[in-house]
N, CA, C and O atoms as a DFTB+ gen file, in Angstrom:
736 C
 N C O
     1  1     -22.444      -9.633     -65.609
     2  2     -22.191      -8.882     -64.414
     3  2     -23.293      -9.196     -63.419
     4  3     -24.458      -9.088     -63.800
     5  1     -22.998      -9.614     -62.055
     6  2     -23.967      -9.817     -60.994
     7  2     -24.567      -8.378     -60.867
     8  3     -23.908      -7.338     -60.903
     9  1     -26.263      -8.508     -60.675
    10  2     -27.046      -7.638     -60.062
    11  2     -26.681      -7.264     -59.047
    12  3     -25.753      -7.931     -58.588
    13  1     -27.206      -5.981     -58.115
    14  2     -27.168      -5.559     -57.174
    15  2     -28.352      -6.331     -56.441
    16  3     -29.118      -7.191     -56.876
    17  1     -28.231      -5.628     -54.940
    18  2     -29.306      -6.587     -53.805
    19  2     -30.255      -5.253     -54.254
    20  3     -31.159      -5.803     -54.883
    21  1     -30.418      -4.415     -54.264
    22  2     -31.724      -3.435     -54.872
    23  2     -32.138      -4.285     -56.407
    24  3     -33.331      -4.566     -56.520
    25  1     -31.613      -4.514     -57.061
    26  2     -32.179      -5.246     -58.321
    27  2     -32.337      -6.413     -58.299
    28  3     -32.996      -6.800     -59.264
    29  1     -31.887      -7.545     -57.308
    30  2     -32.322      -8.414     -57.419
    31  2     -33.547      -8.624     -56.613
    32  3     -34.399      -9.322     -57.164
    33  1     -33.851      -8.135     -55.322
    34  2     -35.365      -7.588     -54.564
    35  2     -36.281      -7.011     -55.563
    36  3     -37.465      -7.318     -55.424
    37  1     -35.945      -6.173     -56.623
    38  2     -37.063      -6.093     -57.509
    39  2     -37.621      -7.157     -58.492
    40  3     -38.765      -7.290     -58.925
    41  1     -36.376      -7.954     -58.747
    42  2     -36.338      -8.465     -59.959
    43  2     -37.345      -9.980     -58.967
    44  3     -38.142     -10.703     -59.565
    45  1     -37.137     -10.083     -57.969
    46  2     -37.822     -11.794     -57.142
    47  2     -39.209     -11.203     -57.044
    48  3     -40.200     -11.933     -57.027
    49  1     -39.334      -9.095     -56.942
    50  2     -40.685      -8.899     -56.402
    51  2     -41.071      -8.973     -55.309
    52  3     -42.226      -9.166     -54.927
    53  1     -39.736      -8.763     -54.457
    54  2     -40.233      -8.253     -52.990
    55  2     -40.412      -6.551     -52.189
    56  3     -41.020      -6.066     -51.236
    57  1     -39.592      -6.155     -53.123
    58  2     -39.554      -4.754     -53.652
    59  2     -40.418      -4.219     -54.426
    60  3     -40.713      -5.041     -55.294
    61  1     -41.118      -3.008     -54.587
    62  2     -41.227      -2.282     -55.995
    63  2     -40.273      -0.480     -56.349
    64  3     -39.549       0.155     -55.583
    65  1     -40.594      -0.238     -57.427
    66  2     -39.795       1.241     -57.710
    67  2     -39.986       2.133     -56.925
    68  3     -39.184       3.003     -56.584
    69  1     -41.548       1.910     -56.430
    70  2     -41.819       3.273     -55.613
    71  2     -40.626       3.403     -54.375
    72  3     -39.815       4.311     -54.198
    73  1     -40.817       2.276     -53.677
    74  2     -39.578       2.249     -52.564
    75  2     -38.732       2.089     -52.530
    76  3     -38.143       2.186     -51.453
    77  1     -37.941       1.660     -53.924
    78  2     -36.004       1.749     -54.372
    79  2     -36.191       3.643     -53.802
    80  3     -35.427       4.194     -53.009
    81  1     -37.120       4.148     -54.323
    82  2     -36.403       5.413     -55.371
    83  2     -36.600       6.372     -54.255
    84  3     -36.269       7.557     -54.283
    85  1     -37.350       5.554     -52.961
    86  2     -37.951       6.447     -51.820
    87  2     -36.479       6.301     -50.595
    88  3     -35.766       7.172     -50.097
    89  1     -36.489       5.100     -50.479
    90  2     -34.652       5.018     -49.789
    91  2     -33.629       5.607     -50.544
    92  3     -32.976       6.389     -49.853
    93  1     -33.126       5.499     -52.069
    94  2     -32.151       6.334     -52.420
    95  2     -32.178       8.157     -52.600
    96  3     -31.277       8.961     -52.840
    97  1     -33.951       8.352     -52.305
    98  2     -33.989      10.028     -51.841
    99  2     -33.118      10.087     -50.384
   100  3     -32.128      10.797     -50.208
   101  1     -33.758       9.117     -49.320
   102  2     -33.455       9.041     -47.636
   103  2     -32.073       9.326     -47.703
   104  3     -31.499      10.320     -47.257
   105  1     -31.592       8.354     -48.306
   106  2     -29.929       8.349     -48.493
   107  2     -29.398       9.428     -48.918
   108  3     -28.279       9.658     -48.459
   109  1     -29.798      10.132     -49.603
   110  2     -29.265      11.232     -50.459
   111  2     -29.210      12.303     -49.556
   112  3     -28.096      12.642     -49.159
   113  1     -30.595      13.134     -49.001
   114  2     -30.958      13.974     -48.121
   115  2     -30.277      13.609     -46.770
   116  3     -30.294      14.560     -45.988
   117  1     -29.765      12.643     -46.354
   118  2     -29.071      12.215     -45.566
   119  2     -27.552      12.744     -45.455
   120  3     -27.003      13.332     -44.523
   121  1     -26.868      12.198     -47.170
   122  2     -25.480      12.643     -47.305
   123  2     -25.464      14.104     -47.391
   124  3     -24.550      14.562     -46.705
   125  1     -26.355      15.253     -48.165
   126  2     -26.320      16.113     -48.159
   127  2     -26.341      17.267     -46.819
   128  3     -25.770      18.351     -46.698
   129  1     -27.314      16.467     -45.848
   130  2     -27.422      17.399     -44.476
   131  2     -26.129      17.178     -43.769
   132  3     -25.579      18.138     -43.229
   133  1     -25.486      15.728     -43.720
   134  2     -24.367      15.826     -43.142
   135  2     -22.955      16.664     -43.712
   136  3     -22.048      16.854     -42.902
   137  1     -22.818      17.135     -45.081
   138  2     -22.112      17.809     -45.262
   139  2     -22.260      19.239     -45.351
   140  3     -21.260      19.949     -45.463
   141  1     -23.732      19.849     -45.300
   142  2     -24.224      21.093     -44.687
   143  2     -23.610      21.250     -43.869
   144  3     -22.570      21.896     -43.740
   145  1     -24.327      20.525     -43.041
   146  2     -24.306      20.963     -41.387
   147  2     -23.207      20.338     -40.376
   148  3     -23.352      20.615     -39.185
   149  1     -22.283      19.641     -40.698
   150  2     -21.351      18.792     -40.614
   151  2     -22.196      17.870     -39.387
   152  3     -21.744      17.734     -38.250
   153  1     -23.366      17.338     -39.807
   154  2     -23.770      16.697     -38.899
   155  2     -23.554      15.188     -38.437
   156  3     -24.025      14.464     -39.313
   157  1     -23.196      14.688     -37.737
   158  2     -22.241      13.258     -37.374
   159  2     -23.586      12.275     -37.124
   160  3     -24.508      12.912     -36.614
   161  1     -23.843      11.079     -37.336
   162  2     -25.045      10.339     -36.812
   163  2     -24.187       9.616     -35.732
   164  3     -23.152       9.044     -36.073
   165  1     -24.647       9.633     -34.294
   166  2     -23.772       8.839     -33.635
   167  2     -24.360       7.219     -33.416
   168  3     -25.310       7.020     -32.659
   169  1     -23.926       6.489     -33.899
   170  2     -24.223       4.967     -32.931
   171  2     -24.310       4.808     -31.872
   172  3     -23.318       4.842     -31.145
   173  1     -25.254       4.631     -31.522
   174  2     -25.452       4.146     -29.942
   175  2     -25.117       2.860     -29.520
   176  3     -24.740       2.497     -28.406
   177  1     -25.315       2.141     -30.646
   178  2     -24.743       0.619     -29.677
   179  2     -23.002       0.870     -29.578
   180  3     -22.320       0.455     -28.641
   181  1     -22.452       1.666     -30.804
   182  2     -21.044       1.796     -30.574
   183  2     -20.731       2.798     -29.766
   184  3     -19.522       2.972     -29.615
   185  1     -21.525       3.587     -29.140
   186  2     -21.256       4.524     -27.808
   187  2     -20.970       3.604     -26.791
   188  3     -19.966       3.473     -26.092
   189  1     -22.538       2.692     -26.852
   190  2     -22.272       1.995     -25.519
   191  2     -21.100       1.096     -25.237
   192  3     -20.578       0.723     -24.186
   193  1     -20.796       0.814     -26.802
   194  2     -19.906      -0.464     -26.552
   195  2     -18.277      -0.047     -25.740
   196  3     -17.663      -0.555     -24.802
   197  1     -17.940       1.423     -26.888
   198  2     -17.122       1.836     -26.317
   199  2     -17.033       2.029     -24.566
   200  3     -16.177       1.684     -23.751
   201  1     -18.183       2.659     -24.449
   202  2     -18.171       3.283     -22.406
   203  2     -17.920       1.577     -22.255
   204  3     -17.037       1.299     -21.444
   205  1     -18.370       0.782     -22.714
   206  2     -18.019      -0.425     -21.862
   207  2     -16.545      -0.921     -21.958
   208  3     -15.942      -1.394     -20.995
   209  1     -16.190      -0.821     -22.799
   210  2     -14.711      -0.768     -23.005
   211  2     -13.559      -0.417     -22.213
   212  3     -12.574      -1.047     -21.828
   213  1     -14.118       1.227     -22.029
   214  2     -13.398       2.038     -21.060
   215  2     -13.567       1.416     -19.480
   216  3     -12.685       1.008     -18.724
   217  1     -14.843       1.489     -19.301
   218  2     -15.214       1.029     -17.804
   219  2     -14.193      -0.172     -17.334
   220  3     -13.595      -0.237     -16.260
   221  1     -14.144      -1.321     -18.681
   222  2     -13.400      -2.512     -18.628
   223  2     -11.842      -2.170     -18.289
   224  3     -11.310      -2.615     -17.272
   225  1     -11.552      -1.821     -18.685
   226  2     -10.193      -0.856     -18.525
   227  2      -9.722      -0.135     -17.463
   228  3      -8.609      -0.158     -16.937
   229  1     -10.738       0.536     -17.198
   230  2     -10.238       1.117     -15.812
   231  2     -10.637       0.565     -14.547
   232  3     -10.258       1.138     -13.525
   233  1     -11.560      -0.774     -14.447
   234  2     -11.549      -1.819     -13.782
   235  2     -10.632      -2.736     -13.597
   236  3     -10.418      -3.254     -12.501
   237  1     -10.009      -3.015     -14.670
   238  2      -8.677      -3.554     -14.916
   239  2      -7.731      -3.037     -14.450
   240  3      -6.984      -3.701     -13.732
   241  1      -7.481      -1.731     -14.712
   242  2      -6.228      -1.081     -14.127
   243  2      -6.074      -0.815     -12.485
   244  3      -5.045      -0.695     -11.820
   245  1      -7.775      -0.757     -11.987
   246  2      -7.644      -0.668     -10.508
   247  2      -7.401      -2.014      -9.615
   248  3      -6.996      -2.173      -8.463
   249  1      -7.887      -3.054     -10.799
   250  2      -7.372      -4.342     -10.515
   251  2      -5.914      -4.969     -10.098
   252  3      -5.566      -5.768      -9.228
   253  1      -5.112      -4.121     -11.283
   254  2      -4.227      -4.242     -11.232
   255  2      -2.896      -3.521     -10.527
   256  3      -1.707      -3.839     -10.501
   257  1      -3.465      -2.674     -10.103
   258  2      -2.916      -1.918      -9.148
   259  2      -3.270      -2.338      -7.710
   260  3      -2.700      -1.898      -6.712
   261  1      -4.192      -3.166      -7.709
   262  2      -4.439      -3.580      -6.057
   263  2      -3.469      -4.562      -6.135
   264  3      -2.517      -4.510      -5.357
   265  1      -3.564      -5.507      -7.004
   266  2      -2.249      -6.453      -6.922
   267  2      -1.037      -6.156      -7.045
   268  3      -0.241      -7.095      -7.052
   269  1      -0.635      -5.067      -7.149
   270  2       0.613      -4.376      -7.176
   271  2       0.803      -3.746      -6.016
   272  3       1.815      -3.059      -5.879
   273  1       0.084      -3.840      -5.222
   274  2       0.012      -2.887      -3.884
   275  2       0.050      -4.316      -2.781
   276  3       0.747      -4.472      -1.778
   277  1      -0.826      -5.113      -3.307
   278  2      -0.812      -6.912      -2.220
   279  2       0.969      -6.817      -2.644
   280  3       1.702      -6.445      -1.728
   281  1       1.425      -7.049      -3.590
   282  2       2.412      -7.664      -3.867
   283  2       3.692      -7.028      -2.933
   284  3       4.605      -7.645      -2.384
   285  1       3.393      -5.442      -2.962
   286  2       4.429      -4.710      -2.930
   287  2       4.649      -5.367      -1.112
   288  3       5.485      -6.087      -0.565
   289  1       3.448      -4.671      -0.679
   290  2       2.799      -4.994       1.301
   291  2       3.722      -7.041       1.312
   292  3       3.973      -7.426       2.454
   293  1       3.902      -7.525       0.762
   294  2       3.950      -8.805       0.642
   295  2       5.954      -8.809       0.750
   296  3       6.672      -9.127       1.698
   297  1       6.233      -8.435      -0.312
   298  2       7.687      -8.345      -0.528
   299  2       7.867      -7.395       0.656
   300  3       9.072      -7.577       0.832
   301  1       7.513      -6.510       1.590
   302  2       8.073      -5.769       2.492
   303  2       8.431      -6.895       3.560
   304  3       9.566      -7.044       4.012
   305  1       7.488      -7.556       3.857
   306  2       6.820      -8.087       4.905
   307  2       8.420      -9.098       4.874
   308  3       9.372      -9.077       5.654
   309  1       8.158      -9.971       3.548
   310  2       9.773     -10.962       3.205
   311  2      11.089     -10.209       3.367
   312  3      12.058     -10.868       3.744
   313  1      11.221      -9.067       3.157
   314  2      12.670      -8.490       3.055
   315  2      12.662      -8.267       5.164
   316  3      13.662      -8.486       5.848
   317  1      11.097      -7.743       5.823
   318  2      11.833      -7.564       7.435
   319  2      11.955      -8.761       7.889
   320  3      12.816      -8.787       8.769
   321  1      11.506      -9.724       7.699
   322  2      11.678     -11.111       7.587
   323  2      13.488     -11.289       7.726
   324  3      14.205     -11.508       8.702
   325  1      13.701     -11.142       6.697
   326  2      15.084     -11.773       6.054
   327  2      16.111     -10.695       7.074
   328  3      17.165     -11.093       7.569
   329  1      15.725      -9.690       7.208
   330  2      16.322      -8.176       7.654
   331  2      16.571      -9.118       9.257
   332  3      17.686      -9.606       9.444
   333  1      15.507      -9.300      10.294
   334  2      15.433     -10.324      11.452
   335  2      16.331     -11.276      11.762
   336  3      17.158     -11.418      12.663
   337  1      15.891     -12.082      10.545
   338  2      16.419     -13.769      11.158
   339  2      18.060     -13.793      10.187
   340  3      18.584     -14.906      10.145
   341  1      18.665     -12.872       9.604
   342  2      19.996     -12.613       9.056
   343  2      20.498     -12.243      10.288
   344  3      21.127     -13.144      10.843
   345  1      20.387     -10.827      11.106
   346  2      20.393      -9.924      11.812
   347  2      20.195     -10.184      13.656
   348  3      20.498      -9.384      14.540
   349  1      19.666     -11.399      13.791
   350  2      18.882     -11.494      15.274
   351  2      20.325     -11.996      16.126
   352  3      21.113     -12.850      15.721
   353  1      20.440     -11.137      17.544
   354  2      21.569     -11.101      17.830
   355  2      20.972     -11.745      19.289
   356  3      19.870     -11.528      19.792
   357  1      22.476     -12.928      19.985
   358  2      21.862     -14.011      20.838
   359  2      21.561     -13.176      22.185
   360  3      22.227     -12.166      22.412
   361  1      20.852     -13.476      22.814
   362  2      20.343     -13.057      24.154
   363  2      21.014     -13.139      25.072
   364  3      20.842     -12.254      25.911
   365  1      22.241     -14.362      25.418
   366  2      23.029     -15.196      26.331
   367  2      21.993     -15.532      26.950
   368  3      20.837     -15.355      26.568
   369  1      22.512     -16.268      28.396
   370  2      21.892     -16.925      29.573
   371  2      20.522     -16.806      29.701
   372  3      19.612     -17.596      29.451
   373  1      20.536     -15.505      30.202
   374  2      18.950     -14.456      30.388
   375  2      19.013     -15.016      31.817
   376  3      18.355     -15.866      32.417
   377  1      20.163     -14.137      32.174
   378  2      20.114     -13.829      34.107
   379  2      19.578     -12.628      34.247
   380  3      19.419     -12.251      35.408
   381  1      19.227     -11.861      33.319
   382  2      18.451     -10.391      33.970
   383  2      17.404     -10.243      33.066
   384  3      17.526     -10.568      31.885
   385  1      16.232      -9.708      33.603
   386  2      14.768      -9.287      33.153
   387  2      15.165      -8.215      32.416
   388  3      15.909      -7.345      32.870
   389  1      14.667      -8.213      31.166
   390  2      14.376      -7.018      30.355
   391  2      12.918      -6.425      30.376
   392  3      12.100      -6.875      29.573
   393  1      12.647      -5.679      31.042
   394  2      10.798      -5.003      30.256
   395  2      10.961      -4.024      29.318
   396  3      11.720      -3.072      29.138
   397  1       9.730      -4.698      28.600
   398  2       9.427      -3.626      27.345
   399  2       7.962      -3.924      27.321
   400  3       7.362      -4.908      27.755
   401  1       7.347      -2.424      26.476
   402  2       6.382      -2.227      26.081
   403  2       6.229      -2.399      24.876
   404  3       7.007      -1.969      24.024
   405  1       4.818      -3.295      24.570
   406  2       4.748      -3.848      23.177
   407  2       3.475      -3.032      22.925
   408  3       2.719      -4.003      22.920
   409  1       2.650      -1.976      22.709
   410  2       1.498      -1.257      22.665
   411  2       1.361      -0.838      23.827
   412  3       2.045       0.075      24.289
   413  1       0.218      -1.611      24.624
   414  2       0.154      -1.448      26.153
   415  2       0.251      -2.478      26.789
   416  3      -0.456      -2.468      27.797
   417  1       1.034      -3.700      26.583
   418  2       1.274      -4.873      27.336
   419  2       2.851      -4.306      27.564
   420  3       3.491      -3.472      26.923
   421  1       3.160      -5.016      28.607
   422  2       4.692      -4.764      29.538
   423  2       5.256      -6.224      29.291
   424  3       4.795      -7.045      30.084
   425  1       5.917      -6.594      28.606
   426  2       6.519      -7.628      28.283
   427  2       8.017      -8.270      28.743
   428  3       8.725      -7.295      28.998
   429  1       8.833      -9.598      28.966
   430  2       9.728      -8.887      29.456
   431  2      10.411     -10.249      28.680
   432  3       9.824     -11.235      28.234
   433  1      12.038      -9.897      28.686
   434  2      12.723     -11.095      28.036
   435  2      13.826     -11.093      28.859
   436  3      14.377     -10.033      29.154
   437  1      14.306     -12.427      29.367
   438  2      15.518     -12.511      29.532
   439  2      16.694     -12.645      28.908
   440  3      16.971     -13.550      28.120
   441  1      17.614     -11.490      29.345
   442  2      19.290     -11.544      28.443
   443  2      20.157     -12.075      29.603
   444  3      19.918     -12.623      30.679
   445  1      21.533     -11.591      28.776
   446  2      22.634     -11.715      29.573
   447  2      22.883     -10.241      29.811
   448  3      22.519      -9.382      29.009
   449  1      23.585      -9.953      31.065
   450  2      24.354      -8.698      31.249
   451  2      24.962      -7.497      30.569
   452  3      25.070      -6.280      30.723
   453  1      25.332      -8.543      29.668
   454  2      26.100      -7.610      28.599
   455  2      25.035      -7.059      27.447
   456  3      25.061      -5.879      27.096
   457  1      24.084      -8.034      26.882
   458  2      23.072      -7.771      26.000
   459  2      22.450      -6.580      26.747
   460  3      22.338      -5.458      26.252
   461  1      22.087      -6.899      27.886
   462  2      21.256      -5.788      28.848
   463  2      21.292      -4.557      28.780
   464  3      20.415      -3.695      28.737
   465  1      23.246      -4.518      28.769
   466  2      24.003      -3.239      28.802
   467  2      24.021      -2.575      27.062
   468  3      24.315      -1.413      26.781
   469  1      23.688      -3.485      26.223
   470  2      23.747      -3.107      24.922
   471  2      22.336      -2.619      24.619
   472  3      22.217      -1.913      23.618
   473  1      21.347      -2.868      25.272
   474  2      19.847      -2.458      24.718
   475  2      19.546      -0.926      25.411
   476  3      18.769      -0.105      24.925
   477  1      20.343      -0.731      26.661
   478  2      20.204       0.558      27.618
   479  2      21.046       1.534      26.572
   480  3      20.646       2.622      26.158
   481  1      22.041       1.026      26.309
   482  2      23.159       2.229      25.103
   483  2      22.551       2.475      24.164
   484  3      22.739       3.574      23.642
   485  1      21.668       1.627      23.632
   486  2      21.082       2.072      22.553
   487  2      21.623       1.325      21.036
   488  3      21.529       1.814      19.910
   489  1      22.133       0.161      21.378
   490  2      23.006      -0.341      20.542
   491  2      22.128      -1.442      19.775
   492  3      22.008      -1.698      18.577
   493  1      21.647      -1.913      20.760
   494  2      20.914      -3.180      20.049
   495  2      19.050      -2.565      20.385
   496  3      18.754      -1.717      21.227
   497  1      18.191      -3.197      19.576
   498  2      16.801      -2.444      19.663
   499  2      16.044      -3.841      19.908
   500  3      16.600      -4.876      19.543
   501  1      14.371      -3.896      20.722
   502  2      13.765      -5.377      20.195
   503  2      12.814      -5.214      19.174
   504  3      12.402      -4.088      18.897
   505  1      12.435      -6.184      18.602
   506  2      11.639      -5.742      17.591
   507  2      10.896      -7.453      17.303
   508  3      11.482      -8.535      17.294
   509  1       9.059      -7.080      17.039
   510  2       8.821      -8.972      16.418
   511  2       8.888      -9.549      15.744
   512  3       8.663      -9.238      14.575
   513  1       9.116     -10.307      16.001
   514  2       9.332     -11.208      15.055
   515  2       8.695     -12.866      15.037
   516  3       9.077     -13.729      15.827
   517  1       7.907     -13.031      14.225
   518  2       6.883     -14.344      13.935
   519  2       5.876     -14.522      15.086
   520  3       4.768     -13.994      14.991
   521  1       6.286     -15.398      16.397
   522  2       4.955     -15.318      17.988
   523  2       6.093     -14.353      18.629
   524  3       5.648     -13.712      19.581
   525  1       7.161     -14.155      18.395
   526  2       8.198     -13.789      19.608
   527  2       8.447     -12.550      19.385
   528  3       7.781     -11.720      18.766
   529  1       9.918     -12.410      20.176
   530  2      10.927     -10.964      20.064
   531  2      12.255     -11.688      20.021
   532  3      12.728     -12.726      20.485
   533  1      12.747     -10.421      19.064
   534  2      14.344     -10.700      18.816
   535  2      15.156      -9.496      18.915
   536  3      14.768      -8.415      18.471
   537  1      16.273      -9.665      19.489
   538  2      17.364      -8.282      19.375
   539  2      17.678      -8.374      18.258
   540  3      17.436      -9.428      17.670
   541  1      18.409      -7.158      17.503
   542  2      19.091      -6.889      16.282
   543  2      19.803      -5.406      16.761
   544  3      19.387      -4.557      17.548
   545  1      20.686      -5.445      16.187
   546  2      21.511      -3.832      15.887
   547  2      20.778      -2.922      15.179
   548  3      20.215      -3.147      14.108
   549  1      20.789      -1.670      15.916
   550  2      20.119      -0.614      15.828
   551  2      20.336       0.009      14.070
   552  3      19.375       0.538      13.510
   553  1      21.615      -0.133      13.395
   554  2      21.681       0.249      12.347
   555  2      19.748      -0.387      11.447
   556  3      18.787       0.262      11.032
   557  1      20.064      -2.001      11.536
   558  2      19.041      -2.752      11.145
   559  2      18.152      -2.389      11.452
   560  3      17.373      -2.198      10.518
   561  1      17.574      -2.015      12.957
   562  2      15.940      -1.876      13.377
   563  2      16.014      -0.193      12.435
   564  3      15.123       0.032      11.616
   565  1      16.913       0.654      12.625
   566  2      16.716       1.671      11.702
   567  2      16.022       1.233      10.049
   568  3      15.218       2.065       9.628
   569  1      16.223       0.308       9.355
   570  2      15.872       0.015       7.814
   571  2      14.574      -1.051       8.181
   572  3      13.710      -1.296       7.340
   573  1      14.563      -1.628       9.514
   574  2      12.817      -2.431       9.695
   575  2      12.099      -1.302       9.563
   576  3      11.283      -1.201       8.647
   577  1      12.350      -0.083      10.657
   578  2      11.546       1.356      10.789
   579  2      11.145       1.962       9.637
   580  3      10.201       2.752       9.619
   581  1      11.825       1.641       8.604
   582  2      11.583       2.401       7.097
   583  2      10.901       2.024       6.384
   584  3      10.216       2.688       5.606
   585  1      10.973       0.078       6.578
   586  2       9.487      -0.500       5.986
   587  2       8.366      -0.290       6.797
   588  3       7.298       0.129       6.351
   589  1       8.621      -0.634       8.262
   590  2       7.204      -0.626       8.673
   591  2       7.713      -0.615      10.421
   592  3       8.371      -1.555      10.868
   593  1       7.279       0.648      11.347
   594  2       7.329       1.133      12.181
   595  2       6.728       0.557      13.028
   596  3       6.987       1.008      14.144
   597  1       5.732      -0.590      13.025
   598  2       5.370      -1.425      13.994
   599  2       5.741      -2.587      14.550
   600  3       5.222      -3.215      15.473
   601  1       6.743      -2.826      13.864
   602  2       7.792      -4.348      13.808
   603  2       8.505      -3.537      15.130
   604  3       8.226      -3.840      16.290
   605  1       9.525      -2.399      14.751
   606  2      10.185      -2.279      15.920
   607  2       9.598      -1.984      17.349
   608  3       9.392      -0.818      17.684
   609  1       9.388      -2.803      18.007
   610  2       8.748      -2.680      19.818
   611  2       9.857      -1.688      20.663
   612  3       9.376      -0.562      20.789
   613  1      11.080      -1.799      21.213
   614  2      11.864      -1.076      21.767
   615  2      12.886      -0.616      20.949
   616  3      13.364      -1.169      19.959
   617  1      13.202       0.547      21.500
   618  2      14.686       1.366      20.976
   619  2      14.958       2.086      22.306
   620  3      14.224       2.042      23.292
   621  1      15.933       2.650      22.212
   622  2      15.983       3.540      23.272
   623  2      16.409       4.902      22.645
   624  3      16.925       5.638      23.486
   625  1      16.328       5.453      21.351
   626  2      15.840       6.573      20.967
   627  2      14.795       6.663      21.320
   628  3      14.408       7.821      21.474
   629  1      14.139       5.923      21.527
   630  2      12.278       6.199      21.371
   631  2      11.956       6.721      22.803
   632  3      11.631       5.867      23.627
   633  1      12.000       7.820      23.134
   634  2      11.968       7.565      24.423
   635  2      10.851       8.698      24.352
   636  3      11.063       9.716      23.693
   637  1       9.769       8.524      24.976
   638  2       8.588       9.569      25.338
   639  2       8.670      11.101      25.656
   640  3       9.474      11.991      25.933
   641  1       7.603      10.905      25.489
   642  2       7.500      12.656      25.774
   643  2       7.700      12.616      27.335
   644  3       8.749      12.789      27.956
   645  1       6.484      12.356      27.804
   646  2       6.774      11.920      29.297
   647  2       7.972      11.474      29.837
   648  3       8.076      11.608      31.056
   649  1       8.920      10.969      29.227
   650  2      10.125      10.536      29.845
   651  2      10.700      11.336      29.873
   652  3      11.013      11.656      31.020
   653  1      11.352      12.380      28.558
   654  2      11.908      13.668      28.576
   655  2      11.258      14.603      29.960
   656  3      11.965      15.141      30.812
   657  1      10.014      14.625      29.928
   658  2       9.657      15.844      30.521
   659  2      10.521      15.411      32.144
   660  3      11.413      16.049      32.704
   661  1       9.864      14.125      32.572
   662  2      10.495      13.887      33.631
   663  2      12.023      13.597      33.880
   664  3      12.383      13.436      35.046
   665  1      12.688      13.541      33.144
   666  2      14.256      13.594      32.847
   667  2      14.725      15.223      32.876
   668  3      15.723      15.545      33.521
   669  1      14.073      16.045      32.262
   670  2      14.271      17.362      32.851
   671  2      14.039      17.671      33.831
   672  3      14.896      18.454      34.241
   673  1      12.810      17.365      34.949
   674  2      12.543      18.046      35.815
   675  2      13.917      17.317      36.567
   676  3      14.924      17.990      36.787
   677  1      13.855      16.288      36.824
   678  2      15.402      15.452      37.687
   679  2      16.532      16.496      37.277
   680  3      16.923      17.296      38.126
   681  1      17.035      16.503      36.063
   682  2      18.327      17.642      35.968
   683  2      17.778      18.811      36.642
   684  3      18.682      19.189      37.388
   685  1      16.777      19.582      36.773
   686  2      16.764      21.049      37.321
   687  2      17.155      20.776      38.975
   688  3      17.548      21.757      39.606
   689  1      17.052      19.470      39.674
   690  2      17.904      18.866      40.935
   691  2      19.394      18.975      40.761
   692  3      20.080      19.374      41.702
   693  1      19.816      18.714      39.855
   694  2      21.229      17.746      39.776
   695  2      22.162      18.887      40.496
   696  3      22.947      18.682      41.422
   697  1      21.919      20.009      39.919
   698  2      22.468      21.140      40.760
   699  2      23.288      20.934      42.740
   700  3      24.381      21.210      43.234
   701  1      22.253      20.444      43.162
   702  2      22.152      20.143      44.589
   703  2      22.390      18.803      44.635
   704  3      21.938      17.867      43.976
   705  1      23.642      18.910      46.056
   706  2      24.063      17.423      46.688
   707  2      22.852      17.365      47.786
   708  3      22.146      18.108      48.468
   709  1      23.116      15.802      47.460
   710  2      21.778      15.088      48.401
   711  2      22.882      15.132      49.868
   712  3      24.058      15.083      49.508
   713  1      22.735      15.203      51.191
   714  2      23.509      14.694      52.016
   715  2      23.120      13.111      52.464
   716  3      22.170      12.336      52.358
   717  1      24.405      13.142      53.003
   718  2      24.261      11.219      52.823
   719  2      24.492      11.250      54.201
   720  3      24.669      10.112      54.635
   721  1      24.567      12.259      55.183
   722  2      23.838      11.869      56.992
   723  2      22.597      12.274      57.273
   724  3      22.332      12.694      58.399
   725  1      21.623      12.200      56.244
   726  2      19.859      12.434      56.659
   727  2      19.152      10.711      56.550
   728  3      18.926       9.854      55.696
   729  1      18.980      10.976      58.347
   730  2      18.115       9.702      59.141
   731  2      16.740      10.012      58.802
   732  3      16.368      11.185      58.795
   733  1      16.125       9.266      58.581
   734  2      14.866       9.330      58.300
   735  2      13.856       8.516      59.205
   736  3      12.649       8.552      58.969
């Protein structure tokens, strides 16, 4: 039968009895306090290792959630894309000036008559697209608006506060005919 590593350290003489018999007290008084006192010895390198573990992990997961968030911002961006250039409805000729406000620049595009008459109804909206602007049907600029509210530039729902206010004060007129023999 092979020796033990306590008997063979005695037996080479790197060991003696006094100190077998002084570690298997350590050991003993050891097992006994921990089942007293239910006392746990904790590892510290396996504390640390664990917190590093965790840290790794939830570095990871915030990792991975930023790329799930690039990705998501990414696929929006492709679907108003596709939503646009499926959707972009022709301008005609462009015998009449359109202005619109793009932030605070006054921008203007030329249509045809009829397009003209379709962006005032409220039918068709502009909205950007790549360096430019494109018309589309209002159903559509409604589902651009849902990804992202800065694509659409004009609607004519959108109409200001200021515009309302001054659109009311004009109706509290409408009441009264203008006469059409005042020389001025």
């Amino acid at each position: 039968m092979a020796l033990s590593l306590q008997e063979q350290l005695l037996k080479a003489g790197l060991t003696d009895k006094k100190k077998v018999k002084q570690v298997k007290l350590q050991k003993h008084q050891q097992a006994k306090a921990q089942q007293r006192h239910n006392v746990i010895e904790t590892d510290e390198a396996k504390a640390a290792a664990a917190l590093a573990i965790e840290a790794k992990k939830a570095k990871d997961r915030e990792l991975n959630q930023q790329t799930k968030r690039e990705a998501e911002k990414k696929a929006v961006v492709a679907q108003i894309k596709q939503l646009i250039s499926v959707n972009k409805q022709p301008r005609g000729k462009g015998d009449v000036v359109c202005n619109f406000t793009d932030g605070t620049l006054i921008k203007r595009m030329y249509v045809s008559i009829d397009t003209q008459k379709s962006i005032s109804q409220g039918k068709l909206a502009i909205v950007k697209y790549e360096q430019g602007y494109e018309l589309v049907p209002m159903p559509v600029a409604d589902k651009i608006t849902e990804r992202d509210a800065h694509v659409v530039v004009y609607r004519v729902d959108n109409i200001s506060a200021e515009d309302k206010i001054s659109s009311e004060a004009d109706d509290w007129y409408a009441d009264y005919q203008i006469p059409d023999d005042i020389s001025w």
